[in-house]
C-alpha positions in Angstrom: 129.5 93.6 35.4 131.4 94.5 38.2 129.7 97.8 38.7 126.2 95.8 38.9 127.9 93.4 41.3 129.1 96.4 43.7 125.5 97.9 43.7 123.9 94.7 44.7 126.6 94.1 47.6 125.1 97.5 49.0 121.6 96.7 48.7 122.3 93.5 50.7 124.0 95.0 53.0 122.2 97.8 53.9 118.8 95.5 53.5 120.5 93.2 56.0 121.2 96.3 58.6 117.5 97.0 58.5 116.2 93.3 58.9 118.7 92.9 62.0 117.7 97.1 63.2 113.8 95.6 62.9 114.7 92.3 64.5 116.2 94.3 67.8 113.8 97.2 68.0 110.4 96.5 69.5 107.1 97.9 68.3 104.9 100.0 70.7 102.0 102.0 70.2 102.4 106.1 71.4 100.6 106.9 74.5 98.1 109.1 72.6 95.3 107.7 70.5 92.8 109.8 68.1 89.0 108.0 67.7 85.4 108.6 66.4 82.5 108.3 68.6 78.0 108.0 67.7 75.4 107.3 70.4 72.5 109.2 71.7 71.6 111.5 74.7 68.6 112.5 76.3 67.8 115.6 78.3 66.3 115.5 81.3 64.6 119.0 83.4 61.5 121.2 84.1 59.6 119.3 80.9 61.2 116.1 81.8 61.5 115.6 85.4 60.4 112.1 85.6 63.4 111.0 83.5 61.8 109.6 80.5 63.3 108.7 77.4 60.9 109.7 74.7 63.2 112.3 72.9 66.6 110.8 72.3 68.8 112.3 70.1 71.5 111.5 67.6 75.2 112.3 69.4 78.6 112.2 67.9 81.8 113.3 68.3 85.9 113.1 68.2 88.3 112.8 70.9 91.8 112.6 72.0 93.1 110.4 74.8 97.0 110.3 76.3 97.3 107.1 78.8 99.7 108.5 81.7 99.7 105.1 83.0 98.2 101.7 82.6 95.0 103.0 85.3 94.8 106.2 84.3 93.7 108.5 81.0 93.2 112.5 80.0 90.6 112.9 77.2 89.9 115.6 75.7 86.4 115.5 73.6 84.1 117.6 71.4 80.9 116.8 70.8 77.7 117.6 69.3 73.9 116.6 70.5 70.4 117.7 70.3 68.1 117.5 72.7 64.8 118.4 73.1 61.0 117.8 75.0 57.5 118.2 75.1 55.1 118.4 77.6 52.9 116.0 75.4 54.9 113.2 77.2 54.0 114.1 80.5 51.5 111.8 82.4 51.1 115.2 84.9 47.3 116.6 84.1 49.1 120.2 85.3 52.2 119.7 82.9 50.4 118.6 80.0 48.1 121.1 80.2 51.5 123.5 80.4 51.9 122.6 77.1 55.4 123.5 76.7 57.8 121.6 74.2 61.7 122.9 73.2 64.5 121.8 70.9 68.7 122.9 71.1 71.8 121.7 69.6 74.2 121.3 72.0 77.9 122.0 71.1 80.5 121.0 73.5 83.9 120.3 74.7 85.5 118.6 77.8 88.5 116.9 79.6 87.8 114.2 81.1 89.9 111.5 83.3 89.3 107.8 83.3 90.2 105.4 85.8 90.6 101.8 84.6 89.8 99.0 87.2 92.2 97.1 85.7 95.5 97.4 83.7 94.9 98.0 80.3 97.5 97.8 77.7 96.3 98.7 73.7 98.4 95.3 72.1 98.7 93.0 75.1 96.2 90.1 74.9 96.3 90.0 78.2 95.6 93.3 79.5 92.8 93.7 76.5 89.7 94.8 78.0 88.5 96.8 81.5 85.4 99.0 82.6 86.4 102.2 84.1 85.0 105.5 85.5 85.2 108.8 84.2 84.8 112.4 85.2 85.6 115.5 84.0 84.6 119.2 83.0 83.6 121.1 80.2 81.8 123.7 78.5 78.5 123.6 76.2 76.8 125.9 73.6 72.8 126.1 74.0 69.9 128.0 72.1 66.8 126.2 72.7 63.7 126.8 70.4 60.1 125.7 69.6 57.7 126.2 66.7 55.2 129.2 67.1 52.7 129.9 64.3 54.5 127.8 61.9 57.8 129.3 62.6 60.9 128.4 64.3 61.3 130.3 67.1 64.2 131.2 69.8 63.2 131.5 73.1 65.9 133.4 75.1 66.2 136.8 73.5 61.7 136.9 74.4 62.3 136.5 77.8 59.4 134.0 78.4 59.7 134.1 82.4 60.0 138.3 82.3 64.0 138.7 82.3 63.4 141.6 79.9 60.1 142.8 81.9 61.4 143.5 85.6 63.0 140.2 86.3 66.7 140.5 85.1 68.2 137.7 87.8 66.4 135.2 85.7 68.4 135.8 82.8 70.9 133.1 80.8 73.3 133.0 78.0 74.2 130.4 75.9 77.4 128.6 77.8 77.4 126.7 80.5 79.5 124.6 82.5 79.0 120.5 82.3 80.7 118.0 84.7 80.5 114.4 82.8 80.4 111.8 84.9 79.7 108.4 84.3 81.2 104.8 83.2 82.3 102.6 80.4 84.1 99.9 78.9 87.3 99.6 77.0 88.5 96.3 74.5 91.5 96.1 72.6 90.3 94.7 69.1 93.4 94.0 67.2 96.7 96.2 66.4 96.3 99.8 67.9 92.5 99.7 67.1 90.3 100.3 70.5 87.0 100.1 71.0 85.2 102.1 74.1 81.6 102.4 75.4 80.7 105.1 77.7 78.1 106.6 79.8 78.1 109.7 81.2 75.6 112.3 82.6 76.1 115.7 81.7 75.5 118.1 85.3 75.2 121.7 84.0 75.1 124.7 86.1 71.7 125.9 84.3 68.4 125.8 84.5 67.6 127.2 81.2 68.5 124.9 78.5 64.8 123.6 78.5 63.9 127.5 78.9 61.5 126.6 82.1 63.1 127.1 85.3 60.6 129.5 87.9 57.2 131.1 87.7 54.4 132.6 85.3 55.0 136.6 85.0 51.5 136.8 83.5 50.6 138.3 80.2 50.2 141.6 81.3 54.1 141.7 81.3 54.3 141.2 77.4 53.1 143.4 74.2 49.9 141.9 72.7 50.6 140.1 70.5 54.1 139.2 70.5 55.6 136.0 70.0 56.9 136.5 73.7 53.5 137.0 74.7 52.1 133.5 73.4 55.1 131.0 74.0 55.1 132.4 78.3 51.7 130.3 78.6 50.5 128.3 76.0 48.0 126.6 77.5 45.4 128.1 75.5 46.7 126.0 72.3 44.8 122.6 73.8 41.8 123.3 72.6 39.7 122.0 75.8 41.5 124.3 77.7 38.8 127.6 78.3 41.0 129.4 80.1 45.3 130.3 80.4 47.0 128.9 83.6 49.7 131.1 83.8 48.8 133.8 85.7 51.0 135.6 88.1 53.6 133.5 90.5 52.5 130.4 89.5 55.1 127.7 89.1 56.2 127.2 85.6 59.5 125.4 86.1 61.0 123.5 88.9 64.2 125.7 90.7 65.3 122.9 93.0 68.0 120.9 90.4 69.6 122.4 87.5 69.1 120.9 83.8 71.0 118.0 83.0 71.8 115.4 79.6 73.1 112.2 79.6 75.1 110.6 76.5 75.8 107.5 75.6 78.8 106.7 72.9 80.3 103.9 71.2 83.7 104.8 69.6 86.8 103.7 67.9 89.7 104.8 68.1 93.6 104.4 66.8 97.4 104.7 68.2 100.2 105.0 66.1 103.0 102.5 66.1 106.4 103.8 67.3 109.8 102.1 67.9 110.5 103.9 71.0 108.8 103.0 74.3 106.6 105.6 75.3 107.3 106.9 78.9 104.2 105.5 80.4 104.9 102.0 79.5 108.3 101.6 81.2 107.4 101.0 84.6 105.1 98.2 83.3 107.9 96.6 80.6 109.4 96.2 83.7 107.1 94.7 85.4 106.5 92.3 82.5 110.1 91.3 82.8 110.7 91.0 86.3 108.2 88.4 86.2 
């Protein structure tokens, strides 16, 4: 009996040291938060220069953010797109008679900095929601393709505009730089749950993620036959079309502006609770309590 007695003295009192521990300590959320993100994007280039949005595309992605201050974020985000375009969509007599169409997943990954235009605190009802800008720079993986004969077929290793007959400067590879910038929202919804909207254009430093950027090399340049030969002008596939348009140093593309995607994303995203005030928010605790 008075063993049992002795065991429940320590439970009460080591329950009562954790009740008064919990009553003094504070909960904050850590300056890092981990979220999901689904929207669309839509490219925009030589086959789409009039900006239309005919082809959007599925986009998705995950992302961490770390708040250095109630104003200002770092994110660092990958995500994955498609986009794609046809020529079909063109009101243009010249570009729909171009005929060209391409598809290309687009891998990529970028850090990005957001400026908030007003305080925002994840867990204060009264710092709960602000629209912001963001900018940034990253990296993106490109292969674009189109159907030829029934087939899927990659464009860059033919060398539609001649970079493997005579005209190596217009060769690519599959990276390029981006530079997102664009603008959003953020809104605490309850706990350390956020949820954030953004929009941001994607500038790249390419002009080949459409495959189209300068002029016809003519069919002279390619074996006849190939698969290089037919997707460099295919013109010939609209069947009112009595004779190909590409002939030599004619415009095919548009060199003036680089390729470029925009993508728009909701997302939501979590902190994790922690006893310890995180660094960034001690300047504004005290604020709070100088008030």
């Amino acid at each position: 009996m008075i063993y049992r007695r002795r065991i429940f003295t320590i439970f009460v009192f080591f329950l009562a040291v954790i009740m008064v521990f919990r009553a003094k300590s504070q909960t904050y959320f850590t300056s890092m938060e981990f979220g999901i993100a689904m929207g669309g994007s839509q490219y925009f280039g030589d086959l789409n220069d009039n900006y239309g949005f005919q082809t959007i595309s599925a986009a998705g992605g995950i992302y961490a953010r770390k708040h250095m201050n109630t104003y200002i974020s770092l994110k660092l985000v990958a995500n994955y797109t498609q986009v794609s375009y046809d020529d079909k969509y063109n009101t243009s007599l010249y570009q729909h008679l171009r005929n060209l169409n391409f598809t290309s997943q687009v891998y990529e990954c970028a850090l990005q900095a957001e400026f908030n235009f007003f305080s925002f605190v994840t867990g204060d009802p009264y710092h709960r929601f602000t629209p912001f800008l963001t900018g940034g720079i990253g990296a993106f993986y490109y292969d674009p393709y189109t159907t030829y004969n029934g087939v899927q077929t990659y464009l860059r290793p033919l060398g539609t505009e001649g970079q493997y007959a005579g005209y190596s400067n217009r060769k690519y590879g599959n990276v390029s730089p981006c530079f997102p910038i664009g603008a959003g929202a953020k809104f605490w919804v309850k706990g350390g749950v956020n949820l954030t909207l953004e929009i941001a254009d994607r500038l790249t430093t390419t002009d080949y993620l459409d495959d189209v950027s300068t002029t016809y090399v003519g069919a002279g340049k390619f074996p006849s036959g190939s698969a290089a030969r037919g997707l460099q002008d295919r013109s010939l596939e609209i069947k009112s079309q009595k004779s190909p348009i590409g002939t030599l140093g004619k415009q095919r593309g548009n060199t003036s502006s680089y390729d470029q995607y925009i993508v728009a994303l909701l997302s939501i995203s979590w902190h994790f609770t922690t006893y310890h005030c995180p660094e960034f928010m001690r300047s504004y605790e005290n604020i709070k309590t100088t008030r």
